[in-house]
C-alpha positions as CSV (number, residue, x, y, z in Angstrom):
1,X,-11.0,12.4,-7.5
2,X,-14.4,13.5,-8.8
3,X,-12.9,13.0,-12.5
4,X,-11.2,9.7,-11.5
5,X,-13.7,7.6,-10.2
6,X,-15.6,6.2,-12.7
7,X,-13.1,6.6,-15.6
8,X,-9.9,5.5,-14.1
9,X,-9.2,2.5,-12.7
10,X,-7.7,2.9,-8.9
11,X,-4.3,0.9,-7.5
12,X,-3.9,0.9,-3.8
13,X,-0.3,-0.6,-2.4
14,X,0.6,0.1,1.4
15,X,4.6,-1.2,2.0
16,X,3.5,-2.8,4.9
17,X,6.1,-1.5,7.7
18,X,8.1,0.3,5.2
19,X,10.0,3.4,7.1
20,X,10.5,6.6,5.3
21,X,14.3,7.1,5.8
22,X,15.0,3.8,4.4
23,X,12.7,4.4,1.4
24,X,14.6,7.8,1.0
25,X,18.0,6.1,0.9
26,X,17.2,3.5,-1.5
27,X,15.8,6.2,-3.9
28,X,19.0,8.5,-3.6
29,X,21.1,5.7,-3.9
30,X,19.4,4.3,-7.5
31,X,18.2,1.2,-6.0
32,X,14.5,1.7,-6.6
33,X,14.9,1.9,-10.4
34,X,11.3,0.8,-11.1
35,X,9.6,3.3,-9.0
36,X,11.5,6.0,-9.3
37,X,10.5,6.0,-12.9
38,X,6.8,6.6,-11.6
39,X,7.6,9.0,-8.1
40,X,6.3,12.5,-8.7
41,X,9.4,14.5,-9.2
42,X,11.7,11.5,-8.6
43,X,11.1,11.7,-4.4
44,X,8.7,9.7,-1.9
45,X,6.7,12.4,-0.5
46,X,7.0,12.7,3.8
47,X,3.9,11.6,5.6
48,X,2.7,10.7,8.5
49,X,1.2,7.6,9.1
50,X,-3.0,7.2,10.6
51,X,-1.8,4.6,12.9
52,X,0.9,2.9,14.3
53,X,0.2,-0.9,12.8
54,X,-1.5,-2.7,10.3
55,X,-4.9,-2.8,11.4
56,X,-5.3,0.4,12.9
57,X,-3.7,2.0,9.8
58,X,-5.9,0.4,7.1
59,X,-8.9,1.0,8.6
60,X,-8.2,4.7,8.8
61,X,-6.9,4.2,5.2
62,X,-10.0,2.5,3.9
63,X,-12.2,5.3,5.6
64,X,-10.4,7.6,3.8
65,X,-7.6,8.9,6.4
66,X,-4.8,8.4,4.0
67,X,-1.1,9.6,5.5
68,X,-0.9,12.8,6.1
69,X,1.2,15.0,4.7
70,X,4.3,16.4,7.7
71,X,3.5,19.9,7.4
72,X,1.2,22.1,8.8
73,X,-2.5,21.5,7.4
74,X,-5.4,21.1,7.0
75,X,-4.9,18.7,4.2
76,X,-7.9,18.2,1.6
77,X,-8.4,14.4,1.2
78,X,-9.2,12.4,-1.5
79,X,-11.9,10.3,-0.3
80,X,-14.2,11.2,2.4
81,X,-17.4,9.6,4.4
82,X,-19.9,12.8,4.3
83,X,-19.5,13.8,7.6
84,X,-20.8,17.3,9.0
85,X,-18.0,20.0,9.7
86,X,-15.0,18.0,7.9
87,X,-12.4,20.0,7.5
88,X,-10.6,17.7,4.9
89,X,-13.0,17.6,2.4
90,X,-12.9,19.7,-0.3
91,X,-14.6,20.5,-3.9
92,X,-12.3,17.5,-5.3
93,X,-12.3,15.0,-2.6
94,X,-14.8,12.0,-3.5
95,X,-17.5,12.1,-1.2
96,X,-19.6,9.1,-0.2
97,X,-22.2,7.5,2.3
98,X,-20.8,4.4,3.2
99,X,-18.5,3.8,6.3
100,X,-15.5,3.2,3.4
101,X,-14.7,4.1,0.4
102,X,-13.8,0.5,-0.8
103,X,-17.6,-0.2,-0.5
104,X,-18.7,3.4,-2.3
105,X,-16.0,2.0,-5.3
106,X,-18.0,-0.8,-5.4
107,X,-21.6,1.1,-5.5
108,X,-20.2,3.0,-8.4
109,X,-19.3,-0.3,-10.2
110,X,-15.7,-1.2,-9.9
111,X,-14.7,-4.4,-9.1
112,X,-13.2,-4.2,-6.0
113,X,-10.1,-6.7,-5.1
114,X,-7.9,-7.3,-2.1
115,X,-4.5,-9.4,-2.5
116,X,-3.6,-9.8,1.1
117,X,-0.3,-10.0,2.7
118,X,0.3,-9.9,6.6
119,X,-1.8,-11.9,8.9
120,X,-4.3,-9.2,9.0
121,X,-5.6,-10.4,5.6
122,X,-4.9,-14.4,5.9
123,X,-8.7,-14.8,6.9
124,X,-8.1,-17.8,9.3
125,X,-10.4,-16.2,11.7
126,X,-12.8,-13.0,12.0
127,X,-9.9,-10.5,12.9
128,X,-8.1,-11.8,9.6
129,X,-11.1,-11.8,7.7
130,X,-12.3,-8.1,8.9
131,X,-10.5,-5.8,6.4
132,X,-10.3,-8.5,3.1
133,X,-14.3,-8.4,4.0
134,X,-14.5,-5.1,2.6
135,X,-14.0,-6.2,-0.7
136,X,-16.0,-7.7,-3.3
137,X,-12.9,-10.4,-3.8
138,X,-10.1,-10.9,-1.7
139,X,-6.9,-13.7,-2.1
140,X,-4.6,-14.6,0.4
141,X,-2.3,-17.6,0.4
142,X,0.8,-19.1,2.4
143,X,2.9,-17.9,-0.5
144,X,2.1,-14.4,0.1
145,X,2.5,-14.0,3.7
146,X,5.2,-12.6,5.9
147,X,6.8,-16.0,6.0
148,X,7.8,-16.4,2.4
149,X,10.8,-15.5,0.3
150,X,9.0,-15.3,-2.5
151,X,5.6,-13.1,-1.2
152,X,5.8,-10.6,-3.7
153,X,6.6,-12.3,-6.8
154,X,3.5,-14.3,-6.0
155,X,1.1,-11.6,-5.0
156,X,1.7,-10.1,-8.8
157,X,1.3,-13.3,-10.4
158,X,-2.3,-13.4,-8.9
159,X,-2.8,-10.0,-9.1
160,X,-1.9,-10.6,-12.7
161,X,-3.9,-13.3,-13.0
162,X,-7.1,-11.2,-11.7
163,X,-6.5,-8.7,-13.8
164,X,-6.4,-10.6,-17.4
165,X,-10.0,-12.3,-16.3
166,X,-11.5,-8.9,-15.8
167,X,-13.5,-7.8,-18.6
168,X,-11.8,-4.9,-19.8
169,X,-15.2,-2.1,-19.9
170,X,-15.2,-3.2,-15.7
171,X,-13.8,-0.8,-13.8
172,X,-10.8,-1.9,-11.2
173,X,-10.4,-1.1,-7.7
174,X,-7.0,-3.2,-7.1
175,X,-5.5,-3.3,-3.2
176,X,-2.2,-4.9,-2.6
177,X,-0.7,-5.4,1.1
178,X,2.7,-5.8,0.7
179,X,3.9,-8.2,3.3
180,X,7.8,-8.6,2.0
181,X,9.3,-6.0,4.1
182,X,7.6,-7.0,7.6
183,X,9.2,-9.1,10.1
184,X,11.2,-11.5,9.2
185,X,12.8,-10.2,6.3
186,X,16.0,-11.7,6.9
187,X,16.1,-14.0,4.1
188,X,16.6,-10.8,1.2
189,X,19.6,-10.0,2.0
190,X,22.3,-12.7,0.9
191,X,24.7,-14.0,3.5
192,X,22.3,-12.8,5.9
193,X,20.9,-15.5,8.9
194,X,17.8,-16.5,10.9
195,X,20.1,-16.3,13.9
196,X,21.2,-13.0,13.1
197,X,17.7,-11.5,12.5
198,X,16.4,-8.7,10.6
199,X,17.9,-5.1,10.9
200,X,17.3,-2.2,8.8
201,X,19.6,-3.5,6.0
202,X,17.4,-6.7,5.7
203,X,14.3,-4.2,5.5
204,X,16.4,-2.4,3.0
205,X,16.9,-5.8,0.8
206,X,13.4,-6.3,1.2
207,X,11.9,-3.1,-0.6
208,X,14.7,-3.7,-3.3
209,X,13.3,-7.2,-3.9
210,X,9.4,-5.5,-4.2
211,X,11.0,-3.0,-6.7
212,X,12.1,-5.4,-8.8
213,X,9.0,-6.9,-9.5
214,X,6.8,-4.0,-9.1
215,X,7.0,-2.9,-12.9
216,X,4.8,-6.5,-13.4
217,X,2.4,-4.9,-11.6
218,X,2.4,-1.6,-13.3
219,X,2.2,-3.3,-16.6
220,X,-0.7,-5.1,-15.6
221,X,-2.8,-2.4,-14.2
222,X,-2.0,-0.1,-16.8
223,X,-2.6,-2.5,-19.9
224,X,-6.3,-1.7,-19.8
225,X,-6.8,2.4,-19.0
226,X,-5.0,4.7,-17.4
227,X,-4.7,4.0,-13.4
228,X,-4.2,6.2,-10.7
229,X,-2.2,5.1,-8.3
230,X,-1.2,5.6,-4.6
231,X,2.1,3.5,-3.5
232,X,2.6,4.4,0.4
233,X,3.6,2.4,3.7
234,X,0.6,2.1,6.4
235,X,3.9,2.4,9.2
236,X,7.0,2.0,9.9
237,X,9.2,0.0,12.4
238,X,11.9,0.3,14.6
239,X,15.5,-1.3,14.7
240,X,16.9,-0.6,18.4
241,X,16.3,2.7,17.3
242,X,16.2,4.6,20.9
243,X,15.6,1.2,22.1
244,X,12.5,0.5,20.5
245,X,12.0,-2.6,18.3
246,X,8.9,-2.9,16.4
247,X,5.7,-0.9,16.1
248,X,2.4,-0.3,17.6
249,X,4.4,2.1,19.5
250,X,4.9,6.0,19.5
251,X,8.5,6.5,17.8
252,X,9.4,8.8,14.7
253,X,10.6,5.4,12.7
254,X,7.1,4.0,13.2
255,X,4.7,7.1,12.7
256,X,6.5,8.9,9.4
257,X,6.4,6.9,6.2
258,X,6.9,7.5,2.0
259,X,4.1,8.2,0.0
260,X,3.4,8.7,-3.3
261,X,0.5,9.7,-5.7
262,X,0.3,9.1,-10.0
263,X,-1.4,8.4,-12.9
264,X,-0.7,5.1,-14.9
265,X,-0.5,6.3,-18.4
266,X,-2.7,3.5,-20.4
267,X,-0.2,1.3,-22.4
268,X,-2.9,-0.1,-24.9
């Protein structure tokens, strides 16, 4: 990360809720076509996630406790606070002396950009405005919450949008909270109903909808430099599964999730 920062511009999207088996299965079954053009080896990588909903995850995330791989570690990280006898940090991991790495970006000149997604980053009060805070700009809007049919087609339209009124020698630090796949997700599946509710084959109609408009967002962030990238879920969540529905809770479906690390070739 050492040769990254500072040449690269960075992408950051966590699938909010998005639960590794189903990710899995829509890769194996071809209906990820976008980003399995990008996945390392054609596969979501198995991780486990820092914490077992939005908030609690992204702050880990944004202090550098990405999801960790599900094998035995240590694991070297890519970003880390300086912090005396870490274990995780390594002759490549990008060190800094700020309580995030989102503000250390930001010290080494990128712009650094939040497009928000669950209420967690609607700023409507001082829990919703906590994590957006951390960046130099941040957008939220009704259109790209939970609530909307249409959340991520909108959320790359502004992210878009950001992008083209960047000046291109300004490095980018671009964050996108995916909100499409969180409760309710009912409405992406077709013949599906409010009355029947979400189930893991809504969630699975969800993450087909953000693939198909995910290669926008590639195009974007990879029309001015090359872009690393990290595409991963901050959780998942539970269907009935052993009798569990939802998440901030202590279940397999809710603590392993996909992940996935590459370069955005430049396109220019």
């Amino acid at each position: 990360m050492n040769e990254v920062i500072g040449r690269d511009d960075l992408l950051l999207i966590t699938l909010d809720t998005l639960r590794f088996d189903v990710a899995a299965e829509l890769l194996a079954a071809g209906r990820l076509p976008n980003l399995a053009r990008h996945l390392p080896g054609g596969e979501w990588e198995k991780r486990h996630a820092p914490g077992s909903f939005t908030y609690a995850s992204h702050q880990a995330i944004f202090a550098g406790f990405l999801p960790t791989p599900a094998t035995p570690g240590p694991h070297p990280r890519l970003f880390a606070a300086r912090f005396e006898g870490s274990e995780t940090t390594a002759g490549r991991t990008f060190v800094y002396d700020t309580p995030d790495f989102v503000t250390a970006l930001a010290a080494e000149g990128y712009r650094t950009v939040c497009i928000g997604g669950v209420g967690f980053f609607n700023k409507r009060g001082p829990l919703g405005s906590v994590l957006p805070g951390l960046f130099q700009d941040s957008h939220w809007e009704q259109e790209f919450s939970v609530a909307s049919p249409i959340s991520f087609e909108s959320q790359v339209a502004r992210a878009e949008a950001v992008i083209a009124a960047l000046p291109v020698q300004r490095r980018l630090f671009l964050f996108v909270n995916v909100s499409a796949l969180h409760q309710p997700n009912w409405f992406h599946l077709p013949g599906a109903t409010r009355d029947a509710g979400d189930s893991r084959e809504t969630h699975a109609a969800a993450m087909e909808y953000v693939d198909a408009h995910i290669g926008r967002l590639f195009a974007a962030m990879s029309g001015r430099r090359r872009c690393f990238t990290i595409v991963c879920s901050d959780h998942g969540t539970a269907y009935g599964d052993g009798g569990f529905t939802g998440h901030r809770l202590g279940h397999e479906a809710v603590w392993t999730v996909p992940y996935a690390q590459f370069f955005l070739e430049a396109s220019v």
